[in-house]
N, C-alpha and C positions, 0 to 999 in steps of 0.2 A: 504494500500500500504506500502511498506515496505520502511522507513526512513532510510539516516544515520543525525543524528545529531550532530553539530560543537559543541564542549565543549572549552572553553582555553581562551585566550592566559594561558601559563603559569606562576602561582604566581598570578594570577588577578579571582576571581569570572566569570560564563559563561555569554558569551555577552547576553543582553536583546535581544526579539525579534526584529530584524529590525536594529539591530546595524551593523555602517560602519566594514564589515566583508567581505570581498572577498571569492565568491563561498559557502554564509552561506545559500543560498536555498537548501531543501529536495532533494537526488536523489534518484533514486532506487539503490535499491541492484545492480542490473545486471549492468548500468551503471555506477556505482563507480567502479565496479572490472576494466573497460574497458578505462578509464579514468585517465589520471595521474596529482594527485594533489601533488603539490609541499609546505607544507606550514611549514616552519621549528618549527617555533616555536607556531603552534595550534596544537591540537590534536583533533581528530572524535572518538565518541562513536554510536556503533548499537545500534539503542534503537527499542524495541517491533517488533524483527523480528529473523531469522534465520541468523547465520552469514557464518556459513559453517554446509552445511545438511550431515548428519551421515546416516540417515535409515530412513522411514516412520515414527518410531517411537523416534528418537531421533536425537534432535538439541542444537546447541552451541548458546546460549543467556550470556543477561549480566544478573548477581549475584543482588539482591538487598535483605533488610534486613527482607523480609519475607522468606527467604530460611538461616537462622539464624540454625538452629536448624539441617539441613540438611547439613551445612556447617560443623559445630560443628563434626559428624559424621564423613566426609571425611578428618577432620584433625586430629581427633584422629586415623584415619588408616594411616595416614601419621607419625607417629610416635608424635604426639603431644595433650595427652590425655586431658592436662590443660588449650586448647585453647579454651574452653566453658567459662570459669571466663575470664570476662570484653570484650567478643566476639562482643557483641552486639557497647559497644562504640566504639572499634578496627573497628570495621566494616562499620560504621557511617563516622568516620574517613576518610577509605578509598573510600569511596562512592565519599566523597564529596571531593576528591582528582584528580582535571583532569587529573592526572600522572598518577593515577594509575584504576586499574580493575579490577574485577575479572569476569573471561567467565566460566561459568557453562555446564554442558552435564544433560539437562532435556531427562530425558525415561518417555513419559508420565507424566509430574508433577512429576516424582521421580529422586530427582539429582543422577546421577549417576557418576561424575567427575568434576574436578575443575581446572582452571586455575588463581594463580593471578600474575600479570604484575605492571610492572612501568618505566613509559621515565625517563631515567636519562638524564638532560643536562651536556654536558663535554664540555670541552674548547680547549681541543686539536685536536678533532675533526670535521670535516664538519658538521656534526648534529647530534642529541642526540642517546644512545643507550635501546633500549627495554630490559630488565632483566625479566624473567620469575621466580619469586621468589617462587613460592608452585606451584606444580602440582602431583596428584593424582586421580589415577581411583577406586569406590569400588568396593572391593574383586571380587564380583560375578559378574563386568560385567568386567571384561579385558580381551582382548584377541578379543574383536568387533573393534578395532581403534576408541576408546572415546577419549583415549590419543594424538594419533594422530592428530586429529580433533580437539581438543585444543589446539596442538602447533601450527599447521594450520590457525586456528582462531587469533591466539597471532599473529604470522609474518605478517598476513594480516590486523592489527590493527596498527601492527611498520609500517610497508611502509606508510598507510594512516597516518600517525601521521610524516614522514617524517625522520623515524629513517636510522639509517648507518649501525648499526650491532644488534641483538639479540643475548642475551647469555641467558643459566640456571646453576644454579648452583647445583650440585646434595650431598651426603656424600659420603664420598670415600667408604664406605660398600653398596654400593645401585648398585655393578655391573650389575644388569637387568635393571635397570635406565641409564647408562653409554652407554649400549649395544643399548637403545631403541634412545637415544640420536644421536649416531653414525650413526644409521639405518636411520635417519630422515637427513644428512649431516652436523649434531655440529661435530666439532673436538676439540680436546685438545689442547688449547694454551696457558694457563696459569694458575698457581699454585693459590689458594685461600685459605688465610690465614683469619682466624675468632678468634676474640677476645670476649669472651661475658662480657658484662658492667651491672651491679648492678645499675640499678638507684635509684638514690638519695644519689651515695656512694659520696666522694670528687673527684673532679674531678682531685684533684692533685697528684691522685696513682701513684705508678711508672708505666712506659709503658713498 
């Protein structure tokens, strides 16, 4: 039967089985869509199911570290060829991050797309916002709504996690990305300014 499972609170380890948790019992799929959970500051992860079906042959699951090697692939077509060195710890990392995700687009055992996410909590706002930080389709399969079907997947993981707004961030050269973004109701609202930081440089550069 198809589970979703409670991860969170946020900043704390996922509650043991049986912990004082409001609504920590298994629903199905079909009934979580139908149902409105309000819980600000937990977040829900699909585990060992379909999250949003694509085709007979291709569904949006969660990422985990045996698809390492397949991942590696889709971020090198993402313009990021060096993201194979120290992937595997990066990845560990994120796993074990209840903020964060990554949703995958399995064809058959062969990833075909990628989504990764993270709840930001903000203080100005009523509740936290979801960031869709990497998303890419390989080469040969775009143009089916893989992509689609992962931002589909992401929005449907902020609501249940109780978020306010979803953003992505794309590079300003990626106008078919801009275009696909629009297509889906994102709009332009604000300029995003990126600094890249040298770790381990002193923290007392000039800014």
């Amino acid at each position: 039967m198809d589970e979703i499972e409670r991860i969170g609170p946020w900043k704390h380890r996922p509650p043991a089985a049986g912990a004082d948790c409001p609504d920590h019992a298994p629903l199905s799929a079909s009934s979580a869509e139908s149902r409105s959970v309000e819980v600000p500051i937990c977040l829900f992860r699909v585990r060992k199911t379909q999250v949003f079906p694509l085709s007979a042959s291709v569904k949006i699951r969660l990422g985990d570290i045996a698809d390492l090697e397949a991942l590696a692939h889709l971020f090198c077509q993402l313009g990021y060829p060096e993201a194979s060195e120290g992937l595997t710890e990066r990845l560990e990392t994120l796993l074990a991050d209840p903020r964060a995700d990554i949703l995958v687009a399995d064809d058959t055992h062969t990833l075909v797309g990628l989504a990764t996410t993270f709840f930001v909590p903000v203080a100005h706002e009523s509740g936290p916002w979801c960031r869709i930080t990497a998303l890419v389709v390989d080469v040969a399969h775009r143009g089916r709504g893989v992509g689609e079907a992962l931002v589909v997947a992401a929005e449907q993981a902020a609501r249940r996690a109780g978020c306010v707004r979803i953003e992505a961030t794309s590079a300003v050269h990626r106008s078919d990305a801009h275009q696909f973004y629009e297509h889906l109701g994102y709009t332009r609202e604000s300029e995003h300014f990126l600094k890249q930081l040298q770790v381990g440089r002193d923290s007392e550069t000039n800014s």
